[in-house]
Each structure stands twice: as C-alpha cells, then as structure tokens.
C-alpha positions, -999 to 999 in steps of 0.1 A, spaced: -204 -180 -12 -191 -145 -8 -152 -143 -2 -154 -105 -1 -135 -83 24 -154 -63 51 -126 -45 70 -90 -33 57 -64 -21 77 -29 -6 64 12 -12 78 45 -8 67 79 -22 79 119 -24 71 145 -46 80 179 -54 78 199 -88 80 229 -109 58 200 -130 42 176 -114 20 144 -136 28 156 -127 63 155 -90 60 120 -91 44 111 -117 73 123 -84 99 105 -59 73 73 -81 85 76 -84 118 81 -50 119 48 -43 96 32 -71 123 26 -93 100 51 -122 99 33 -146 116 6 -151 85 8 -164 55 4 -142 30 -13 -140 -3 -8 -109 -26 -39 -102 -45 -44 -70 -72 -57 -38 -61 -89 -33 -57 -107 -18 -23 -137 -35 -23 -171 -18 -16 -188 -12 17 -153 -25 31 -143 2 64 -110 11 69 -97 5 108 -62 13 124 -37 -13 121 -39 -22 160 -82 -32 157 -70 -51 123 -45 -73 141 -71 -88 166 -90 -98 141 -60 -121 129 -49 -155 140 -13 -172 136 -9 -191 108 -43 -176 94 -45 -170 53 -43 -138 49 -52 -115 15 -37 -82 7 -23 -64 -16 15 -55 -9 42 -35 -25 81 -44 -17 113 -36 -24 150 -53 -12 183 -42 -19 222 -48 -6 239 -19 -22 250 -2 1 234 35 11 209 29 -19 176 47 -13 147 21 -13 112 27 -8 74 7 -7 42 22 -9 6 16 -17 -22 45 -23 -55 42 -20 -86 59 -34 -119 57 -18 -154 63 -38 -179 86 -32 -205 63 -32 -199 31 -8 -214 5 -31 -189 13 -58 -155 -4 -59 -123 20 -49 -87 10 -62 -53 2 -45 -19 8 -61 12 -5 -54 47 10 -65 86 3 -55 108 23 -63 149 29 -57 168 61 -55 129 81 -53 123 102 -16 91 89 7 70 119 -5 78 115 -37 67 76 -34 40 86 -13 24 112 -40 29 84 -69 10 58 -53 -19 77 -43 -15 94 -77 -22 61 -95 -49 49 -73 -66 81 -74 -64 78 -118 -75 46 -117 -104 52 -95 -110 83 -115 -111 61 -151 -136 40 -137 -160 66 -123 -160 83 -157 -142 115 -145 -120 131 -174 -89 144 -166 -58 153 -181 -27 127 -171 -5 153 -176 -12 174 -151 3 176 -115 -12 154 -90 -20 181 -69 -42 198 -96 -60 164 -102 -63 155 -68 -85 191 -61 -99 181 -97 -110 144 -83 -123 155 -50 -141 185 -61 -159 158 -91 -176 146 -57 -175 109 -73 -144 108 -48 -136 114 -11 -102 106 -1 -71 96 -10 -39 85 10 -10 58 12 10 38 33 49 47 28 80 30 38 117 40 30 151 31 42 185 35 36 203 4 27 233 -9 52 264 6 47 279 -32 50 262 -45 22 239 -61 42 201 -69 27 173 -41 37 137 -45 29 113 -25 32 73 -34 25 41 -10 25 6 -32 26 -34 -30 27 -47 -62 49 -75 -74 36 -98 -89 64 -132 -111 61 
C-alpha cells in the first residue's frame, strides 16, 4: 500500500492566551488547522506531489481526520521577545525526484531573516542530494542563482510567521507548516 502524499498545501498562525497549549491552540486555529490531529513527520516533499493554496487544501480535510505534515513552532511569555516559525521548501527539477522541507524557530531573528534561512536549508539539502556542488559559505542569494541556474532545481520559497510576544507576559505562539494531503 502506498501512504504517499499527492497534494501539499502551506499556512501559518500566532496566538496569544495565559496558557501556553492555549496560545498554540489560537496559533492553529488561526493557521486553520486546529480541528485535526496532527502528526509532525521530517521534511521531505515527496515526488509528483502539487502544491495548491491553503483554501483548496482545507476541503480536502475532515474534523478529526489524521493529518501529516511537517511543522515548525515556537512559544514564548517574555514579554516583547521576537519569536518567529518557518518552513522552506525546495522543489526539483525533475517531478519524479524527491524535494526537501525545512523547518527552523528561532527567537530575537526578523521574518526575512527566518524566511531566507529556511528556504536556505531546504534549498542545500535538496541541492546535496541532486549532486550540485556548492560552497556553504556563500550567501544564500549567490547559491540560490547558483541552484536555479544548475537547472536540477526550480523553485524555492517558505511559509513565515513572526510575532511579538505580549507585553503582559502572556504566552504567544506562533507556527509555520506544510499539510501533507493523500
């Protein structure tokens, strides 16, 4: 039996409350995802799988449905700390070849900044597997022009979500996430 993804759709959400569970609970509803129960798995983008807005993805959901997908979170009650989630993704050239997904969290560290990192790993990751040298060191704008122009990959991108924590101390969540759907 085949258990492999043909559709994947990405969203990202904050919230705030007194209870931690209860701001990540908020951070989900506002991702539209709360009422599923979720089950992180590790990153990769599996092949021939077609990437559709968030709204299409969500019809193809039911309440209480397993769901599969690989998130990235972050909570925090300090107040006015800088929190951010994000996942990248890298998309092959060729649509029978695997692509990668990275998570990263991060505190203190802007949305672009986030936003370039994860996208930046799942673009190096990708890149490792397809065979394409590069240099590590180098900025992830050079690479990125260095990836795409290999023609072993087409795209890159992320999902990015930042927030301020309360002033009040109380708990803010934020989550970034790829749905996997069968």
């Amino acid at each position: 039996m085949d258990f492999v993804p043909t559709k994947i759709f990405f969203t990202k959400g904050a919230g705030k409350s007194k209870d931690q569970l209860h701001s990540f609970e908020m951070a989900l509803r506002d991702a539209g995802i709360a009422p599923y129960n979720l089950v992180s798995v590790s990153s990769i983008l599996p092949p021939y799988a077609k990437i559709i807005s968030k709204k299409e993805g969500l019809k193809h959901l039911k309440p209480g449905q397993v769901v599969f997908l690989v998130m990235s979170r972050a909570s925090c009650n300090e107040p006015n700390r800088l929190l951010v989630a994000s996942v990248g993704s890298a998309v092959p050239a060729a649509k029978k070849t695997y692509g990668y997904l990275s998570e990263h969290h991060a505190f203190g560290q802007t949305e672009k900044k986030a936003a370039d990192y994860a996208e930046d790993l799942a673009a190096s990751m990708l890149a490792s597997t397809l065979g394409i040298d590069f240099d590590p060191e180098t900025a992830w704008n050079e690479r990125e022009k260095y990836f795409k122009m290999s023609g072993k990959m087409v795209r890159t991108s992320n999902v990015t979500q930042s927030a301020v924590s309360d002033k009040n101390g109380k708990w803010t969540s934020v989550l970034a996430a790829a749905v996997l759907i069968f």
